[in-house]
C-alpha positions in Angstrom: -127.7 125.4 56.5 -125.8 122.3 57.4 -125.7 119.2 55.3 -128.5 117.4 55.2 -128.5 113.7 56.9 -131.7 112.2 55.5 -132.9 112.2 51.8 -135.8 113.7 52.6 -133.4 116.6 54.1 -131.5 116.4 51.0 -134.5 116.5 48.4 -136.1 120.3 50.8 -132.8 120.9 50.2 -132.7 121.0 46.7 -136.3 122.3 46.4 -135.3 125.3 48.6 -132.1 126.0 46.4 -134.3 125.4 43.2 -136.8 127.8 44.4 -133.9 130.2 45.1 -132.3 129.4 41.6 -135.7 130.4 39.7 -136.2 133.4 41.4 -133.2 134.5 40.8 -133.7 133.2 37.2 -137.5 135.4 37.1 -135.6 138.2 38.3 -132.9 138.0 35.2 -135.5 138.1 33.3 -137.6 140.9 34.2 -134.4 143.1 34.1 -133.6 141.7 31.0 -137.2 142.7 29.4 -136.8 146.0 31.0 -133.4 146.6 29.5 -135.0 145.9 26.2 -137.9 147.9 26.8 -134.8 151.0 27.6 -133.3 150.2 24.7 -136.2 149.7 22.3 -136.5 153.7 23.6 -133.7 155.1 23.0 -133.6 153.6 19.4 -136.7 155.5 18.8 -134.9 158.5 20.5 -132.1 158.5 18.4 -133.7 157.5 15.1 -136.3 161.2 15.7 -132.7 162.9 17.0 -131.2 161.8 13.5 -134.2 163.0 11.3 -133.8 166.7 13.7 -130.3 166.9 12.7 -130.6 165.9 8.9 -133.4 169.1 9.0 -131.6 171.5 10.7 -128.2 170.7 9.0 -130.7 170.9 5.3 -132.0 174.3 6.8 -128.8 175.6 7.9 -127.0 174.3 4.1 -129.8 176.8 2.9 -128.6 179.8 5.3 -125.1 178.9 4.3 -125.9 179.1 0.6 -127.4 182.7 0.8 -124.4 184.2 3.1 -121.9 183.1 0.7 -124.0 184.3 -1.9 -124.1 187.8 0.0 -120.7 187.8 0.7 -119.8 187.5 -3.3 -122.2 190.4 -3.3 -120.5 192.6 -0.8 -116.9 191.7 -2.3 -118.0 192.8 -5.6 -119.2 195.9 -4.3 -116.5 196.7 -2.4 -114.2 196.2 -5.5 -116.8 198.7 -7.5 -115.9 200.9 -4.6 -112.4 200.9 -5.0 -112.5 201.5 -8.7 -115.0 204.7 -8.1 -112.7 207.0 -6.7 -110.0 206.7 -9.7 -112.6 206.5 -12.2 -114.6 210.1 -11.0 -110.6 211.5 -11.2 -110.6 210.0 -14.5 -114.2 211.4 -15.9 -113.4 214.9 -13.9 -110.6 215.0 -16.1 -112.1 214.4 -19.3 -114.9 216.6 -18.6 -112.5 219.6 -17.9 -110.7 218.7 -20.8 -114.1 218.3 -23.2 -114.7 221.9 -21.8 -111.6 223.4 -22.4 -111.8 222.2 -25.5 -115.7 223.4 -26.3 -114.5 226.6 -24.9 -111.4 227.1 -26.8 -113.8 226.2 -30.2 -116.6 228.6 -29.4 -113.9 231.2 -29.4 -115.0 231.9 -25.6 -111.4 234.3 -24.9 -110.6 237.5 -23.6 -112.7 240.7 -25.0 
């Protein structure tokens, strides 16, 4: 639009760019409440997401604490394993030994 010559072109003028101005202005605003609205959302989101997480990691602490507990368990066992084999050589021996002895006592021989 050109410039207007009269004041009563200037003052439509105006008006019109006023009118322009506030819908622009009604438009901020609605996106504005929306954005809120978006954001009010995902607070809500994140705030459940936060209490899922602080659950799962409690549940999982759990889980953690019994492996660990299972793995001191299998470690032990495995050492008990280790010791068995030298500790039957040692008890055979012993046991021959008690018997060589009981039999040499008796007077178990040659007839």
């Amino acid at each position: 639009m050109s410039m207007p010559r009269t004041q009563q072109d200037f003052n439509d003028y105006i008006a019109g760019e006023m009118r322009e101005a506030d819908k622009r202005m009604d438009k901020l605003v609605e996106d504005m409440a929306e954005l809120k609205a978006a954001q009010s959302k995902t607070s809500a989101m994140l705030a459940e997401n936060v209490q899922a997480v602080a659950a799962i990691k409690s549940d999982t602490a759990d889980m953690l604490a019994t492996f660990e507990s299972w793995r001191g368990a299998m470690r032990t066992l495995e050492m008990i394993g280790k010791l068995a084999k030298p500790v039957s050589y040692i008890v055979g021996l012993l046991a021959s030994i008690a018997a060589f002895y009981t039999a040499i006592k008796s007077g178990i021989g040659t007839k």
